[in-house]
Structures are given as structure tokens and as C-alpha cells.
C-alpha positions, 0 to 999 in steps of 0.5 A: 534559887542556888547561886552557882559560884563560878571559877573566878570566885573559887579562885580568888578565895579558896585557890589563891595558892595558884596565884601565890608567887606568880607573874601573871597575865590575864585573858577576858572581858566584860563577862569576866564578872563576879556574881556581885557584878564587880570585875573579876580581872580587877579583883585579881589585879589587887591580889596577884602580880597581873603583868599583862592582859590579853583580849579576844574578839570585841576587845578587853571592853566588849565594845567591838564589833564583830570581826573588827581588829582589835589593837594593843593597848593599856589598861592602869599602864598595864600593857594590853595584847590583842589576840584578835587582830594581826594574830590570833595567839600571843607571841613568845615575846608576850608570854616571856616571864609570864608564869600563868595566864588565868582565863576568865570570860563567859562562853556560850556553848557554841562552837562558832563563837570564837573565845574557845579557840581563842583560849585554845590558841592561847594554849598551844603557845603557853605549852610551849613557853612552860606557861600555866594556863588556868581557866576560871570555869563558867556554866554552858547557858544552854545546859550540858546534856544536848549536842547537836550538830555536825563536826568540823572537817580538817580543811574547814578548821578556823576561828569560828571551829579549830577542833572537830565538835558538834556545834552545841557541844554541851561543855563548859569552858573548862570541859572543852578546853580539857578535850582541846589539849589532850585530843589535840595533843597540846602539852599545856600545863592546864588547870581548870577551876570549877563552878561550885554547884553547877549541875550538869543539866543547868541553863542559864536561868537555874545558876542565879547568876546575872548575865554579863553581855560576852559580846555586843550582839550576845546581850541576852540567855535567850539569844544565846539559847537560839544563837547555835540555830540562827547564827547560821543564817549569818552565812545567807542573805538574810539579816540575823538582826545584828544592829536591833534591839534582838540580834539573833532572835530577829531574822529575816530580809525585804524580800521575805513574806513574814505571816508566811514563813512564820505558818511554815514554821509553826506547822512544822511543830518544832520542840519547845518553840513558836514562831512570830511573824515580825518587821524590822529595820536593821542598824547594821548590815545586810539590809541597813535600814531596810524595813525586813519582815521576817519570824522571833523564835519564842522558845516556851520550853529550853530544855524542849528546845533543839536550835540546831534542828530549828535553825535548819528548818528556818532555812529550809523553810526560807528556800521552800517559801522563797525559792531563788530569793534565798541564797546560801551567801551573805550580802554586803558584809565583812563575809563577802570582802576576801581583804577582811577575811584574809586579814581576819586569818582564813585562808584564801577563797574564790567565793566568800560568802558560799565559803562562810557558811560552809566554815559555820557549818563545818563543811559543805555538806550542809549547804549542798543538802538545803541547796537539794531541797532535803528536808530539814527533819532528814539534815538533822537526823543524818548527825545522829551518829557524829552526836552520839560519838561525840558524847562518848569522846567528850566523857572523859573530860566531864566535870559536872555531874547531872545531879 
């Protein structure tokens, strides 16, 4: 197998002229890796002039949970800004006499997972300031030829979707981040460093690069492969195995009939995957503690494989099998409490839970089909047209060749 060389290790060899006379900041976390598992951030830390770090959601470490604020800090008396805490984006203040900020983290093609608008937020400011931004780029884990999904509506836009994608929008990094400053008009001076043999139509498994958890509940390829589906069960009552030992791949609720939903789903007969009926006891909430039955996607085949038309006809199948049980709405989490949301930067709501769902799926429509009873084949089929565009908006900032 090929070893794909990732951005951070072109630039630290063979592009240190981007670094050359730079005071510069950094933003990443514990993805940020070289493929012999050192760190990146500190491997530029003994060449260049790091004058400051930045952190994402889950923190410089990766140690956070979801949605909790993360705080400044230091890092070796380096000072350390959080960009996911009483702001989303760094202050003028931060970036003064900072002359470019080199991103490095691992994304995971999705467009709910936050660190692209991140990124993103981090680049409208940079602009402003006259601030290289330099993006280390790093493969898509679920390859860069599907897009599935809707796009985002203007009033849904917010840290789980600030720019119209679909929600497997088929882009490295470096690819979005190229589509973000000239379709949003963003003016930043951005330069991004590209993977060294990536092909187009690689996932995870094909790069020979090991996997560095980007997250707490993001510890695996094979959850990030179905995260795109699944994760839109965060926004039901249904646990998305948050809190085990397969988050995002263990899905389900007490009140779920596990051999049932799983024969659903099965004859249905879905691309590239089966189902198995499984129990489980959550950690975290909803339903900590709790004993939920519920179904594992096992996926045979990646390339096969459709998580957004296998997460919709998971909660279609959810509503078809358990009627007034399912609902469209997180119980007892940060989803429900209008005080975090607020605080986490969205705007008001009279109805969190229904709110966030609707922000995942970037716009009402979703939920108001599946709360109709259309079948999950017709939801999906109706993205045909938004998808196809999408792969003609996205083209000219493609870097990677399919062979």
C-alpha cells in the first residue's frame, strides 16, 4: 500500500519557504499527526516562529466533549485561544502581529462537523487583518466522488453549516476551504498545501495513513464512514451511541424493538451494508444508563455504501416500526437547553430540540417529509438536482485527480 503524505509533511520539508520569516499561529488538534505519529504543531513549533495556538471544538487536546466551551489557555508559555467558546473566530487582537496561521487538523467530509467553519470563521477575520491563512491538507476519509444530501438554507446557516453544501460534500480540507473564500467572497489570502499522492477516489483505508481520533466520539474510519447518515439521529430521541465503545455506529433508545427495526432495515436492502440488532448501555446522555436496543450498520462495501440515504431510512424506519415513540427531537441534552445553544452562538428558538435537527439537516424539509411518512428512497431521490449542481459548483476548486 502507498503512503499518502499529508500537507503538514510537505510543508515542514519541501515548502518551509511559507514559513520563512513568519510569526506564526497555529490551528489544530490531536489529528494534527505526522504519519509517524509525532505532532505536527510541535514539529513546526521547533522551525518556525509559533507565536500563538488556536483550538476548535473538543480543545487543543481533543479531550472535550461535545458542544462544552473550551477556554484559553498555554501551551510550553505559548498562549492558547479558543475559537470555540464565547467566540467562534479569533479577535483582531489575536491575530495582530501574526503574519499567517497554519491549519492543520483532520476533517471528516461532513458538513456538520464543525472544524471547517471553523477554519472558515478563521479566514473571513485573517482577511481582514492582511493574515496568511495555510491549510495543511489531509485526505476526505469517505473519498472525494459521492455527494449526498441537501444544501443549507440562509436562516439555518451555523457552526454545524455556515456555507450551502450538501452534507457529504466529497472535499478535502483544502478543497472547501478554496470553495468557502471565493463563493463567500472572503478576500483571504489563502494557500493551501496539498497531500502528496492522494487520488481522488481514496477512502481512509487506501491512504496507509494511521487514524488519529479528531474528536472523542470520532475514534474510528468506520464511524466517520457512517457519521454523515447516523449523526442525524442526534437531532431524535434516539441515542447515537455517545458514551460506548461505537459512537455513531450504535444506535437506538429503550423503547426500540432491536430484531425488528434490524429486519426493516435489512429488507430494505440498502448498498454496501447490513444491519445488526444489538443492546446497549449508554454512558452519556440520552438515556445514560439506560439498557437501549437498537441496530450496528456493518458496512461490506465503502465505495457501495450511501450514509445519507442509510441514515434516512434508519429514521424512516424508526417511524415506520414505532409510531408516536419516535419523535424529530433530542431528549435531555445540550440540544434541548436554549441557555447552551444560546451560549454555543445560535440564534434564538422557541423549540430546541425540533430546531436542531432541522440546523443538521439544513433546513425544515427533511423533518416535515419523514414526520409525512415519505418514504426514505423519495427523500433521498428529491436531492438529485442540488447534488448534481453541487459537483459542478465544487469543480473548479478540485485538487485531486480521480487517477
Amino acid at each position: 500500500m502507498s503512503m499518502v503524505r499529508p500537507g503538514i509533511s510537505l510543508l515542514l520539508h519541501k515548502r518551509r519557504e511559507l514559513l520563512a520569516g513568519r510569526r506564526i499561529a497555529v490551528l489544530s488538534g490531536p489529528s494534527g499527526i505526522l504519519p509517524d505519529l509525532r505532532s505536527g504543531a510541535a514539529a513546526l513549533a521547533r522551525i518556525a516562529d509559533v507565536q500563538a495556538f488556536f483550538a476548535p471544538e473538543h480543545g487543543l487536546l481533543g479531550a472535550l466533549p461535545e458542544g462544552m466551551h473550551v477556554a484559553d489557555g498555554q501551551r510550553n508559555g505559548v498562549p492558547v485561544y479558543s475559537l470555540y467558546g464565547a467566540q467562534h473566530a479569533p479577535t483582531a487582537a489575536q491575530l495582530a502581529g501574526i503574519d499567517a496561521v497554519v491549519c492543520d487538523y483532520q476533517d471528516i467530509g461532513c458538513r456538520f462537523y464543525t472544524y471547517a467553519w471553523t477554519l472558515v470563521q478563521l479566514m473571513r477575520v485573517a482577511a481582514g487583518c492582511g493574515t496568511v491563512v495555510i491549510v495543511c491538507d489531509r485526505p476526505n476519509p469517505l473519498g472525494g466522488l459521492a455527494v449526498e444530501g441537501p444544501g443549507v438554507a440562509a436562516e439555518y446557516r451555523s457552526l454545524v453549516g455556515l456555507h450551502d453544501v450538501p452534507i457529504r460534500h466529497g472535499l478535502t480540507l483544502g478543497e472547501l476551504a478554496l470553495l468557502a473564500n471565493a463563493e463567500l467572497n472572503l478576500g483571504c489570502a489563502l494557500e493551501v498545501v496539498p497531500c502528496n499522492g492522494l487520488q481522488r477516489g481514496m477512502h481512509w483505508p487506501a491512504t496507509g495513513l494511521p487514524w488519529a481520533a479528531p474528536s472523542p466520539n470520532m475514534p474510528s474510519y468506520e464511524a466517520a464512514l457512517v457519521y454523515p447518515g447516523t449523526c442525524l439521529a442526534e437531532g431524535a430521541n434516539v441515542s447515537v451511541g455517545r458514551g460506548t465503545a461505537k459512537p455513531f455506529e450504535w444506535l437506538g433508545a429503550p423503547w426500540v424493538d432491536a430484531a425488528t427495526l434490524a429486519d426493516v432495515l435489512n429488507a430494505a436492502d440498502l448498498p454496501g451494508v447490513r444491519w445488526r440488532a444489538l443492546a446497549f448501555q449508554p454512558a452519556l446522555p440520552p438515556y445514560r444508563d439506560e439498557i437501549c436496543q437498537g441496530v450496528q450498520p456493518h458496512v461490506g462495501d465503502p465505495e457501495a455504501f450511501r450514509p445519507l440515504l442509510a441514515g434516512v431510512t434508519l429514521l424512516a424506519a424508526l417511524r415506520d416500526t414505532h409510531g408516536p415513540q419516535f419523535m424529530l427531537r433530542p431528549a435531555d441534552t445540550i440540544y434541548t437547553n436554549a441557555a447552551q445553544m444560546t451560549a454555543r452562538g445560535y440564534g434564538a428558538a422557541t423549540e430546541w430540540g425540533t430546531a436542531h435537527f432541522d440546523r443538521l439537516a439544513g433546513g425544515p424539509e427533511l423533518r416535515s417529509a419523514l414526520e409525512s411518512g415519505v418514504p426514505a428512497a423519495t427523500i433521498v431521490a428529491g436531492w438529485a438536482t442540488n447534488e448534481a449542481r453541487f459537483q459542478e459548483r465544487r469543480r473548479p476548486y478540485l485538487i485531486y485527480d480521480i487517477a
